[in-house]
N, C-alpha and C positions, 0 to 999 in steps of 0.2 A: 392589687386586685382582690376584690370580696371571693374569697372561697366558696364552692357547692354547698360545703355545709355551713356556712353563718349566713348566707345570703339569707335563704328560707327562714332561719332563725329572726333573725332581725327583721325578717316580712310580719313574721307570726307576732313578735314584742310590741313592733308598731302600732299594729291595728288596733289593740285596743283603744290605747289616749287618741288614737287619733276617731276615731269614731266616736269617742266621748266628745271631741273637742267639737266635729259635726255636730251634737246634739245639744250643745251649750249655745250655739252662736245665733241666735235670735236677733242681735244687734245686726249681727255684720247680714241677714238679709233683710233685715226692715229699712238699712241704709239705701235701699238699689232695688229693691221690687216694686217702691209704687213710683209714678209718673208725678212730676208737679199737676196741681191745678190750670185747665185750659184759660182760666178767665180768671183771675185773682178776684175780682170787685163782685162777680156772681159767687164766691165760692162753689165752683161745680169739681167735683173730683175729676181726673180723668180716669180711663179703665186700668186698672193694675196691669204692669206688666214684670213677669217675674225674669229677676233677673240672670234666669236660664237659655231664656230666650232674648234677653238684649241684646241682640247685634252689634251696637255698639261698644260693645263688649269683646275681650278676643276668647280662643278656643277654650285656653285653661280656665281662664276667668267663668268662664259658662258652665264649665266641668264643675270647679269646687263649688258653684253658687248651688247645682244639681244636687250636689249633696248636702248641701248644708239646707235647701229644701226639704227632702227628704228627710232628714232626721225632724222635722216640727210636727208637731201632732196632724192627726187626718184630721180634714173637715168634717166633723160629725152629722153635717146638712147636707153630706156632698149627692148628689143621687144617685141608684146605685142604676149601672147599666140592664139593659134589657136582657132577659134571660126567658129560655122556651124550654122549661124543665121543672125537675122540683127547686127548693132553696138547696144553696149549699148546708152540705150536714155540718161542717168543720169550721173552725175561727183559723184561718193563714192568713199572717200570722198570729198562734207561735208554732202552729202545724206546721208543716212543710207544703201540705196542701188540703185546701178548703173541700176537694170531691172525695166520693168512692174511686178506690183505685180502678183505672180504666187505659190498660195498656193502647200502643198503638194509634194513640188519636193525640194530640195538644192536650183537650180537653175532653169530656165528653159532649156529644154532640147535643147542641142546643145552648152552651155554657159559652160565655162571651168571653175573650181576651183581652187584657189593655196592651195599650200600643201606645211604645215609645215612654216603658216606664221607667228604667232606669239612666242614670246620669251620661253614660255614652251618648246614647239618641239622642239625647235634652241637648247634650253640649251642640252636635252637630246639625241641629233646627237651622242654623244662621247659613250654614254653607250651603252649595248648592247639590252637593252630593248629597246631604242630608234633605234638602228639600226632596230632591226626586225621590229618594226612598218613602219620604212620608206620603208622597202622593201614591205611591206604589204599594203600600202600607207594608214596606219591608224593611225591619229591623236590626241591629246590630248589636249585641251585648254579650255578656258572660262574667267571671269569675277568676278569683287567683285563690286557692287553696292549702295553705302550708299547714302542717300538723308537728307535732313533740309529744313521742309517748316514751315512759318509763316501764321496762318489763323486769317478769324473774327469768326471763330465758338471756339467752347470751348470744346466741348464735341467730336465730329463725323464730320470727312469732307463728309461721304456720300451722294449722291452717285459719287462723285470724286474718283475715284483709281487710282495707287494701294495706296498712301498716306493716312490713310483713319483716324490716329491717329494724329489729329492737335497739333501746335505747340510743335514740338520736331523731332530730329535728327534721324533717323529710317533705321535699316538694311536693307534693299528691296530686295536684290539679290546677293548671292555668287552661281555660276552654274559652273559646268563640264560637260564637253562636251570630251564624247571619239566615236569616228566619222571615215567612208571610204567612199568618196564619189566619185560614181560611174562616170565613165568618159561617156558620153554622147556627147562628141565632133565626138568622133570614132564612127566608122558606120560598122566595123569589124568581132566584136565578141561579147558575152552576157558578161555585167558586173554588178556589184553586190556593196553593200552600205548598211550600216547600224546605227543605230545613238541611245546612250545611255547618257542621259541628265537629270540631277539632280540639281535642283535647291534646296538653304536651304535659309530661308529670311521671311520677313513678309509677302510677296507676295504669298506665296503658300494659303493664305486663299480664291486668287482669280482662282488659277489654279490647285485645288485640283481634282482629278477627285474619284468620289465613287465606292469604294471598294477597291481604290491603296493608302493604307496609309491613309484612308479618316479619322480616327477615332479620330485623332489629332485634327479635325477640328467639323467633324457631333458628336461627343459622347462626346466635353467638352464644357457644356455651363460655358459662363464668364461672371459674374455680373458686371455692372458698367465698361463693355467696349465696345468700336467702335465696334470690332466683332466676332462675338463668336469665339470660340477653343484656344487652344493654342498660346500664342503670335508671336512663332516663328516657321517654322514646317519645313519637307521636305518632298519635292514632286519629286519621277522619272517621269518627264515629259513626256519626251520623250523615248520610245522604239520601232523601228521598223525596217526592213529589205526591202531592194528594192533591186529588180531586173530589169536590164536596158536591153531591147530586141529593137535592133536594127532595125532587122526585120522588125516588125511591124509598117506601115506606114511611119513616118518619125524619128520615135524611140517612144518606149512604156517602162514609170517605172510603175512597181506594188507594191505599198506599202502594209505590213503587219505587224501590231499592234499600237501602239500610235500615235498620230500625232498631231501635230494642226488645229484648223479647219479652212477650207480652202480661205472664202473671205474674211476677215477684211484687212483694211488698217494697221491698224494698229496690234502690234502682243505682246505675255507671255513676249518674251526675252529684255531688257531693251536698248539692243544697232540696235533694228530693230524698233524703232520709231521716226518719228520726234520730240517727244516732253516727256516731264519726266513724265507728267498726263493722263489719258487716258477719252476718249471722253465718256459721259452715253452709248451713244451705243452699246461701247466697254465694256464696266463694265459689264452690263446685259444680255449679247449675249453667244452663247457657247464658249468655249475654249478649248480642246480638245476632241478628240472619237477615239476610238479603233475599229479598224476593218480592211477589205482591200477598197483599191483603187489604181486605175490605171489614168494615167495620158497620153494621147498618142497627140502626135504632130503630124498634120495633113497636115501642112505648117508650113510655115514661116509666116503667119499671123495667124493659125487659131487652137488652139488646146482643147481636149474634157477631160474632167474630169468625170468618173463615179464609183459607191463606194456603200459600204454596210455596216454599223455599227453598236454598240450596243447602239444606241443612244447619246444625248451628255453627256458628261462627266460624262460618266458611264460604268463600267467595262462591258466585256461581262459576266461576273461570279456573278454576281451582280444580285438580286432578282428585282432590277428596269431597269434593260436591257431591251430595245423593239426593232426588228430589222428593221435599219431606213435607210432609202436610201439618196444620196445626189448626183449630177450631176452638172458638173459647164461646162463653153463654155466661152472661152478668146481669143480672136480678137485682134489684133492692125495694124493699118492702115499702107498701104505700105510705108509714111513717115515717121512712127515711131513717129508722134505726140498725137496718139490718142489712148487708150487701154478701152474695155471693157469690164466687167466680170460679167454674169449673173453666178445666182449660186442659185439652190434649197439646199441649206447647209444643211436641214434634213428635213424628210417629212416620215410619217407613218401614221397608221390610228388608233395611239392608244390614249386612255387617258393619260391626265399628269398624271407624275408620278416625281422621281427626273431631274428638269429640261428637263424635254420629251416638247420642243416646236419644231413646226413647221417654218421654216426661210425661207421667200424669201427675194434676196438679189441682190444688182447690183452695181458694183463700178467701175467708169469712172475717164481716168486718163489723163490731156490732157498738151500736153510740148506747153509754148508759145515760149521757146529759151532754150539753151541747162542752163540754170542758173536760168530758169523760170518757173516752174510748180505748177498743182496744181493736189489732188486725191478728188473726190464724193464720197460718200457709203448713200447708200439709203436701211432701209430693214422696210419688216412687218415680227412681228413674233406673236403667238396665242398660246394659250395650250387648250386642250378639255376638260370640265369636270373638274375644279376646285375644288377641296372640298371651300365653302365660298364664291365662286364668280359668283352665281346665282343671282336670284330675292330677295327682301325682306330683304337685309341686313340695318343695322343702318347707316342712311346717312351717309358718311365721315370718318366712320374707313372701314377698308380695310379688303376684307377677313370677313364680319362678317354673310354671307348670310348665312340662314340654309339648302340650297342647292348649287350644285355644280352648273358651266357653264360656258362659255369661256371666258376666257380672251386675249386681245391682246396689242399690243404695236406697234409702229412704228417711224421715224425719219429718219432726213439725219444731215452727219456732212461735210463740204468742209474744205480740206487745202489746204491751199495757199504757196509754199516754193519758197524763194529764194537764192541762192548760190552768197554769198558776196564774198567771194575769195575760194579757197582749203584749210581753214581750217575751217571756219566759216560758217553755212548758220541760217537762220530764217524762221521762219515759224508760222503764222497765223492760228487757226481753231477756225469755228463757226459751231455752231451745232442747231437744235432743235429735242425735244423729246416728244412723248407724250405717259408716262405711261397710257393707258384708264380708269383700274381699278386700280391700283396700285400694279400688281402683281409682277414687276418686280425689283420697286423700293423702295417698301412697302408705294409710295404715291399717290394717283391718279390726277396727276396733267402732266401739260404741262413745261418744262426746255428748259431754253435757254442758251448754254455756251458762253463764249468766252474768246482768250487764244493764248497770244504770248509768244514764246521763241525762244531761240540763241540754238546751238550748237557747240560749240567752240572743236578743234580739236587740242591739245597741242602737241601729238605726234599721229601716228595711233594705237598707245594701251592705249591712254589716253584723253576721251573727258569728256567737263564739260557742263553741257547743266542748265543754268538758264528759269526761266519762270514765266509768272504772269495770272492769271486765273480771269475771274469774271464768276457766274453763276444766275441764278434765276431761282425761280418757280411761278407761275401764279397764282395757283386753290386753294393752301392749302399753309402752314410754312412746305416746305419742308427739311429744313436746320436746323443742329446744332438739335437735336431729336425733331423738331419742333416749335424751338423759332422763326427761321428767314424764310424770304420767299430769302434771298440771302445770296451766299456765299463770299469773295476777299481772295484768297492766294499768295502766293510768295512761289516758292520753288525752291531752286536747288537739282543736282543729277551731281555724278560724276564715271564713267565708266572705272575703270581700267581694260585691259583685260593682260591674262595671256598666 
């Protein structure tokens, strides 16, 4: 039997040829996409039929046709769907995404969705599960995510994520995604969305939220590893429902139950990032909350976010639940070069508790050319009432105060992207950080990252994203369980979606 560790290996090797081999095969679907002629003696064509959709066909056979689809050029005549907004500012792909960032929604509202893009849904057209879904306009797809990074540490690439176990080939993400997403172009009638998302990978150690599955995580400690719980776990990430009311203003969604939280640049899901690593900011900040919110468009520049939850990443059912408020406000300039997003991401008046901080937050997003941009995130966040992080603790270890009191944290990280052609783009981020007390990052020190990587786009359900990371810390060896004050990685990551 394939081992933990070469399975992943051998997922990661594959992908490439074999997503090369998708985008060479022109033969093998011109053989089976078009129809004989109805009438030989008239020469009349009949209507193409691709051979994703032939029936006559069985499941796999519809699967690989999907992809080898996919890898041929787009129709440069194809028309583009109806949109109730500005253009999009971005080229996706080799963005990761075509809008201004706009937590909490699919898309922004007004911006239209395709349905039943990739090879999963295509294969499943002929069945009858898959018919009712499409009638339903309810989706099915997702990804497998294996990554190989190289480090100077030995032990722990902390606080780098979600990579967080140096030198070695590592599962990060297999997610499903069964999904209906709300049509928001129309100004008609109420319509409705919901979204049920399961992630299985290493990565749920960072996106685990407590009380849902958390005990994989909180109730197994591990000796002699990067991080506590289980090596591998799964997380429902996502569960929630929205309802799209047209009505109100220029359209209102109301979300109810899971979600992500709302400003970060960067996001859980591995094909909504520029880059395979994630910035300190992003490592230590919240990542999902359960509750409702409402999203309402105002204009066409100007739209309001307001919301009520059970804290971050914390069930409502959950003995550390506090109910926390959050309110975001997103602008973008009448040229469509410029986006701003203030956001009080959580704010209550209680003592910490599991991850109970306070976040303010603001991310500025500015396009120099349609191939040229860059994102800002700036936040301060605090917790009340510490146990340990009062007066009177032992200089230099953390957490050692025999009284409670606040701590906080702050930074900003900029990326810089460029779009080299339609399948490639690159992209730059520099960051700094300053743990104050060390509560965030278990060191109390000042970090500075920095960090390029490509995005290569083989087919559109197959990208390979390489990268090279250097980091330091100032104050303390915050590196490798406190051997080094710096960290150097190399890692790739490869994105097959389904």
């Amino acid at each position: 039997m394939i081992s933990k560790k070469v399975l992943p290996f051998a997922l990661l090797l594959a992908f490439a040829p074999f997503g090369e081999t998708l985008a060479s095969t022109n033969d093998a679907v011109s053989t089976t996409d078009v129809a004989p002629a109805a009438d030989l003696g008239q020469g009349t064509p009949a209507t193409p039929v691709a051979a994703s959709s032939d029936c006559s066909h069985g499941f796999f056979s519809r699967l690989g046709a999907a992809y080898r689809e996919d890898a041929q050029p787009a129709d440069p005549n194809a028309q583009a769907p109806a949109r109730r907004g500005m253009d999009a500012p971005l080229d996706s792909p080799p963005f990761p995404s075509s809008e201004w960032q706009l937590g909490g929604v699919p898309a922004p509202i007004g911006v239209p969705n395709a349905y039943g893009q990739y090879p999963l849904q295509k294969a499943l057209s002929c069945t009858k599960v898959g018919k009712w879904m499409e009638r339903n306009k309810i989706e099915v797809n997702g990804w497998i995510n294996p990554s190989a990074n190289v480090s100077s540490s030995s032990f722990s690439n902390y606080p780098l994520s979600y990579a967080t176990r140096p030198n070695r080939v590592e599962f990060d993400q297999l997610v499903l995604n069964i999904t209906r997403v709300e049509d928001t172009v129309q100004t008609d009638h109420v319509d409705w969305g919901f979204n049920i998302s399961t992630l299985y990978g290493y990565d749920y150690h960072y996106t685990v939220s407590k009380g849902v599955f958390s005990n994989q995580l909180l109730n197994n400690p591990k000796a002699h590893s990067a991080l506590q719980g289980n090596i591998y776990g799964v997380d429902p990430m996502l569960f929630y429902y929205d309802l799209y009311i047209p009505s109100v203003a220029e359209g209102m969604i109301i979300r109810f139950g899971r979600y992500l939280s709302l400003p970060d640049i960067e996001a859980q899901f591995s094909p909504q990032n520029y880059l395979v690593t994630h910035s300190i900011l992003y490592t230590v900040d919240p990542y999902t909350q359960t509750g409702i919110m409402t999203t309402t468009k105002l204009s066409q520049q100007w739209t309001l976010q307001l919301g009520i939850n059970a804290s971050n990443d914390t069930a409502p059912w959950n003995h550390s639940a506090r109910p926390t408020l959050q309110g975001c406000v997103r602008w973008v300039s009448k040229d469509n070069n410029d986006m701003l997003y203030p956001c009080i991401n959580s704010w209550n008046t209680s003592d910490y508790n599991y991850n109970n901080v306070q976040m303010y937050v603001m991310t500025w997003g500015h396009r120099f050319s349609q191939k040229v941009h860059m994102q800002t995130e700036a936040y301060y966040m605090y917790g009340r009432n510490i146990p340990g992080f009062g007066s009177g603790g032992t200089p230099g270890v953390v957490g050692s105060s025999p009284y409670p009191g606040k701590a906080g944290a702050y930074g900003a990280v900029n990326y810089l992207n460029f779009e080299l052609n339609s399948n490639n783009m690159l992209s730059f981020r520099n960051e700094f950080y300053n743990d104050q007390k060390g509560q965030r990052t278990g060191n109390a020190t000042k970090y500075s990252s920095h960090t390029l990587g490509l995005t290569h786009w083989v087919s559109p359900d197959l990208e390979i994203r390489p990268e090279l990371r250097y980091e330091h810390s100032y104050d303390v060896k915050a590196y490798d369980e406190g051997k080094k004050n710096y960290q150097a990685v190399a890692i790739i990551d490869a994105i097959l979606h389904y």
